[in-house]
N, C-alpha and C positions, 0 to 999 in steps of 0.2 A: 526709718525705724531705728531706733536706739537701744540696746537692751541696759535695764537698769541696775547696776549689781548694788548689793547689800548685804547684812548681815546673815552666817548661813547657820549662826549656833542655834536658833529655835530651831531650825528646819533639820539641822543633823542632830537631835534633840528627839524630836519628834519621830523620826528614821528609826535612832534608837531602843526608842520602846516600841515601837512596829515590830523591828526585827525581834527584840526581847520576845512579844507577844506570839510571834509566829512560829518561837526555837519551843516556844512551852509545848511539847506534845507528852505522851503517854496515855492510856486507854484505862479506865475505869472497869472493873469484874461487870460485865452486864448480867443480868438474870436470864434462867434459860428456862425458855416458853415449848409446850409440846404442842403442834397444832396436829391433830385425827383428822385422816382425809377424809372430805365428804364423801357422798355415795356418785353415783352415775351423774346425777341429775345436773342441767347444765348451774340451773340457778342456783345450788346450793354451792356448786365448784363457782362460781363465780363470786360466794362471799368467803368462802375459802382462800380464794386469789389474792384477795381484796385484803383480806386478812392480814396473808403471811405478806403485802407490799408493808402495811402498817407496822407490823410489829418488825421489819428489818428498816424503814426509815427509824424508829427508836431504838435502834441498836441491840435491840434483845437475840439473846442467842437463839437460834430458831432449829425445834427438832422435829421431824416429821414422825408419828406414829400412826400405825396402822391396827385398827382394832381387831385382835381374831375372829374368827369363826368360834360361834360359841360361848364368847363371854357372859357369863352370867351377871355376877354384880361386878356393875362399872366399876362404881367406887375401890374397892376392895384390887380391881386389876388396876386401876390409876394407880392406887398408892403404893404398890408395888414398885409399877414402872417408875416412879416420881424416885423412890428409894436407890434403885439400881441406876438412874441414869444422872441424878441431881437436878431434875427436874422443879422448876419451882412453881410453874400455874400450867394450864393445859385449856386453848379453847378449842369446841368440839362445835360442828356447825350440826343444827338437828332439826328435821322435819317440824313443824307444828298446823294444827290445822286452823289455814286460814291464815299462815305468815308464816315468818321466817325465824328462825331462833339460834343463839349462841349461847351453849355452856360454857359459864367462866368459873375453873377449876384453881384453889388456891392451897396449896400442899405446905405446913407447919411441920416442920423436923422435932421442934421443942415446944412445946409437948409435941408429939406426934398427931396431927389429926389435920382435917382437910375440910375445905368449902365449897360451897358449890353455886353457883346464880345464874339465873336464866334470863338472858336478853331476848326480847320479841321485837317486832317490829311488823305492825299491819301489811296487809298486800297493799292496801289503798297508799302509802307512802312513797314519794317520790325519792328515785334513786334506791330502792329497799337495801344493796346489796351494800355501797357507802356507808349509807345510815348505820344498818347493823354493823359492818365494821366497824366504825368509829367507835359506836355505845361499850360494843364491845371490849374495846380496849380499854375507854375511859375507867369502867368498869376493873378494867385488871389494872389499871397504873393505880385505883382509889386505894387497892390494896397497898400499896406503896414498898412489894416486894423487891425490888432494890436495894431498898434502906435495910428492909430484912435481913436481907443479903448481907450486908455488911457486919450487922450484928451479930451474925452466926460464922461469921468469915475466919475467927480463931477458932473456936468450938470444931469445926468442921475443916480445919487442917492439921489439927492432932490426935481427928481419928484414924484409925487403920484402916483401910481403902477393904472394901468389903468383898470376898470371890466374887465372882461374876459366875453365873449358872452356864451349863455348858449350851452350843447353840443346838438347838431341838427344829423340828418344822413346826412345832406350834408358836415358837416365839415370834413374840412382834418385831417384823423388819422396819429399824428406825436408821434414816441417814441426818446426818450432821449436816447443818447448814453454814457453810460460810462466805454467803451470799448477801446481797445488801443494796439499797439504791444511794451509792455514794458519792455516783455523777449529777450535779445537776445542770441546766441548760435554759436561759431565759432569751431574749430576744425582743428586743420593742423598741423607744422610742426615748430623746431626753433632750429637753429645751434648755438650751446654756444660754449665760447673758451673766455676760460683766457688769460691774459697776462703777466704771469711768470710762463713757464713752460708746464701748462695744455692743449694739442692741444683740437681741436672741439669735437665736441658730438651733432649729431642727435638724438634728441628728440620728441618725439609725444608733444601738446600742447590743452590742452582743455579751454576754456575761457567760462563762464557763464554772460551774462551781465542783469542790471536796469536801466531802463531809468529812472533816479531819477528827473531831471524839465531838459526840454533842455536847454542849450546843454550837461548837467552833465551826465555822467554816471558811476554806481557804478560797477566794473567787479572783477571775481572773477578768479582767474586764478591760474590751476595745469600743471605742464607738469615732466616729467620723464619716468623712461624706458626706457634711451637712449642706445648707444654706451657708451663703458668704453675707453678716451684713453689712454693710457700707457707711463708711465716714465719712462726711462732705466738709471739704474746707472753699474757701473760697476759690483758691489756686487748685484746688485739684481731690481726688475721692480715693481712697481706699476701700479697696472688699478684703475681708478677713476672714480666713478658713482654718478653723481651731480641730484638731484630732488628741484622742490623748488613747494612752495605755494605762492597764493599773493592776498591781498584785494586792491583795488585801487579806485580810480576816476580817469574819461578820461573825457577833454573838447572834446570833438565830436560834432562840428555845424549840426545842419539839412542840408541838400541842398540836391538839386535833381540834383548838378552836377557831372558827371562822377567822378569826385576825388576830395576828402575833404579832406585837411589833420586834425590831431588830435597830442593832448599833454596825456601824460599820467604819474601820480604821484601812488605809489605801496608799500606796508609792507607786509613783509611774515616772511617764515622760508625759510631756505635754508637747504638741507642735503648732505653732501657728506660722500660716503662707501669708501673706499683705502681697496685692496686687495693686500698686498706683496704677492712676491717671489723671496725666496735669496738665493744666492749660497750657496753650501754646505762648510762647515757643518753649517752656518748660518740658523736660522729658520723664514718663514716671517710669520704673522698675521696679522687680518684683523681690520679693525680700522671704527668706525662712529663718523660722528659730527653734530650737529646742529647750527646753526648759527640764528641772526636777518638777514632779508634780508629789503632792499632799493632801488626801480628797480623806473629808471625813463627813460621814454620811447618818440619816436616823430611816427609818420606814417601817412600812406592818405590808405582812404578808397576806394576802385574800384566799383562802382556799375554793377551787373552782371544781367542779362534775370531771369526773371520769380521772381523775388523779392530777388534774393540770393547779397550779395555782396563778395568782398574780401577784405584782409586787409595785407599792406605789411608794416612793423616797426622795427626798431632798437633800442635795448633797453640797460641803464647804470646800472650792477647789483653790491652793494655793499653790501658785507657781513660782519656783525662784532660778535664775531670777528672771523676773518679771519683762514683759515687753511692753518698751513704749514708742507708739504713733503718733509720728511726724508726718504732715503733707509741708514741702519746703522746712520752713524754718518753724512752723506755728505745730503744736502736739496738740493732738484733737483728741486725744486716749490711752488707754494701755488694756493688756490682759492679765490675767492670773492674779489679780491683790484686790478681792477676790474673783471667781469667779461664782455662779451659782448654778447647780443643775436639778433639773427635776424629771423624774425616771419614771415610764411606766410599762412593765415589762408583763410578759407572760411566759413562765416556763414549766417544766417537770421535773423529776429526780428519772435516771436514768436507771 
C-alpha cells in the first residue's frame, strides 16, 4: 500500500467554508405559542403531548396556560392573556362529539383583534392524536405569524412595557418553557464502494445530531465494523476495512410533510486496515492509514408513527490523501477518489 499525496488547496478550501458555515450561529426572535392544558382525559393529554413535542421541534416559544374556573368568554380572556404575556397564537385541545378537535387561536396587535379555527379529525382516523397534531400546526404556521413577528418587532420595542396586574388566586398559572427536542439520534446501516477497485462494504452507521437554529443542524457521525471486500491479484488478495468519523452541518427544513429533503456538508477522518495474503514463498502484511475525510451528502427525510422518522441519502466521500493497493509490485485499487455511500437510518429527536 502506497499512500498517494497531492494537491491539498481544494480540500483546505472546502474545510474552509465548512468551518465558515458551522461559526455562522445566532438565533432568530421565535413566536410564542400558548398551549391550554387539556382536561383529565387520557386521549385529549395525549394530543396535547403531541402538540407541545411539535411546536418545540419548530422552535416556537412554548407557554403553558391554564384556563380558570369560571371563564365566561374565551375570547375576551385569550386576548387578554395574549396582551399581558406577548403571546402570539394559542392551541386549545377540545372535546368534540365523535372526534377530536384543536382550536387554533391567532392574536393581531395592529389592529388589535384575533382568530379562531377548528381542527377535527374523525375517531375512524388512524393515529387521531399525530394527525390532529400535525393539521393543527400546519394550520398555525399558514398563519405565517413569524413573519408577523417581525413586522411588528420595531412597533413593539418602542413601546412602554405595560404594569403587570398584581398576582391574585384567580390568575392564570402560566410557566415559561425552555424546553425543546434538540437532540437527535439515528442508527442504521450504509453500503460504501469505491470506484477503483474496492467493491461494497456493509456497515453499521451511528449519527448524533444538534438542532443548532433551524433549519441548521450540527451531526456527528461514526460508522465502521463492516464487511472487508477483497482484491485478488494473481500473487496474492487484499481484505479492506474502511471506518470513517465526521462533524458536519445539515440544512434540514422543519415541515411536517411526509418527506423533506435535506443537504448535507461533513470533515472527518477516514481509516482504512489492508490485510495481505500472498502466494508462497511471498509474505503478506497488514497495513493502516488515516486520511482527511470530505463527505458531502443529499437525502429526504420519511416521517414515521409515534414520533420516529427515517432518513434515506447518498453520500460524495473524498479522502486526501488517498490510499493506494499494491499486491507486490501490480496496484489493483485505491480508496477515497471517490468513494460512494448510501445511508439508511431510523432515528428521533430526543
Amino acid at each position: 500500500m502506497k499512500p498517494v499525496s497531492g494537491s491539498y488547496s481544494r480540500f483546505v478550501r472546502a474545510l474552509t467554508l465548512l468551518g465558515a458555515a458551522l461559526l455562522w450561529a445566532g438565533s432568530a426572535p421565535a413566536a410564542t405559542v400558548a398551549l391550554l392544558n387539556a382536561d383529565s382525559s387520557p386521549a385529549l393529554s395525549e394530543v396535547a403531548f403531541r402538540l407541545r413535542g411539535e411546536l418545540a421541534a419548530l422552535r416556537y416559544e412554548v407557554v403553558l396556560l391554564n384556563r380558570p374556573q369560571g371563564t365566561g368568554d374565551a375570547r375576551a380572556w385569550l386576548e387578554q392573556e395574549a396582551d399581558e404575556r406577548g403571546i402570539d397564537a394559542a392551541l386549545e385541545v377540545v372535546p368534540e362529539p365523535g372526534a377530536r378537535a384543536v382550536d387554533v387561536w391567532i392574536f393581531q396587535r395592529s389592529p388589535r383583534r384575533s382568530q379562531v379555527a377548528r381542527v377535527v379529525v374523525e375517531r375512524d382516523e388512524p393515529d387521531r392524536a399525530g394527525t390532529l397534531a400535525i393539521r393543527a400546526i400546519e394550520v398555525l404556521r399558514s398563519y405565517d405569524v413569524e413573519a408577523e413577528l417581525a413586522d411588528q418587532a420595531k412597533p413593539r420595542a418602542e413601546e412602554k412595557p405595560a404594569p403587570r396586574k398584581a398576582a391574585s388566586t384567580s390568575k392564570t398559572d402560566a410557566t415559561e418553557l425552555s424546553f425543546g427536542p434538540r437532540f437527535g439520534l439515528e442508527l442504521g446501516g450504509a453500503l460504501l464502494t469505491g470506484v477503483d477497485g474496492v467493491g461494497p462494504a456493509l456497515m453499521p452507521v451511528l449519527r448524533v445530531g444538534w438542532r443548532a437554529r433551524p433549519p441548521w443542524v450540527l451531526n456527528a457521525t461514526l460508522s465502521g465494523l463492516g464487511t472487508r471486500p477483497a482484491l485478488r491479484a494473481p500473487s496474492g488478495t487484499v481484505r479492506v476495512a474502511q471506518s470513517y468519523v465526521a462533524l458536519g452541518l445539515c440544512y434540514c427544513p422543519l415541515s411536517l410533510r411526509a418527506l423533506t429533503p435535506y443537504l448535507s456538508l461533513a470533515a472527518g477522518a477516514t481509516h482504512a486496515s489492508l490485510e495481505g495474503e500472498a502466494v508462497a514463498p511471498s509474505r503478506g502484511h497488514s497495513v493502516e492509514h488515516w486520511s482527511l475525510l470530505l463527505d458531502a451528502g443529499a437525502g429526504a427525510r420519511f416521517l414515521l408513527p409515534a414520533g420516529y422518522f427515517a432518513t434515506l441519502s447518498g453520500h460524495l466521500q473524498l479522502a486526501q490523501p488517498r490510499v493506494a493497493i499494491h499486491v507486490l509490485d501490480e496496484r489493483v485499487g485505491s480508496t477515497g477518489r471517490p468513494s460512494l455511500v448510501a445511508n439508511l437510518m431510523v432515528g428521533a429527536w430526543l
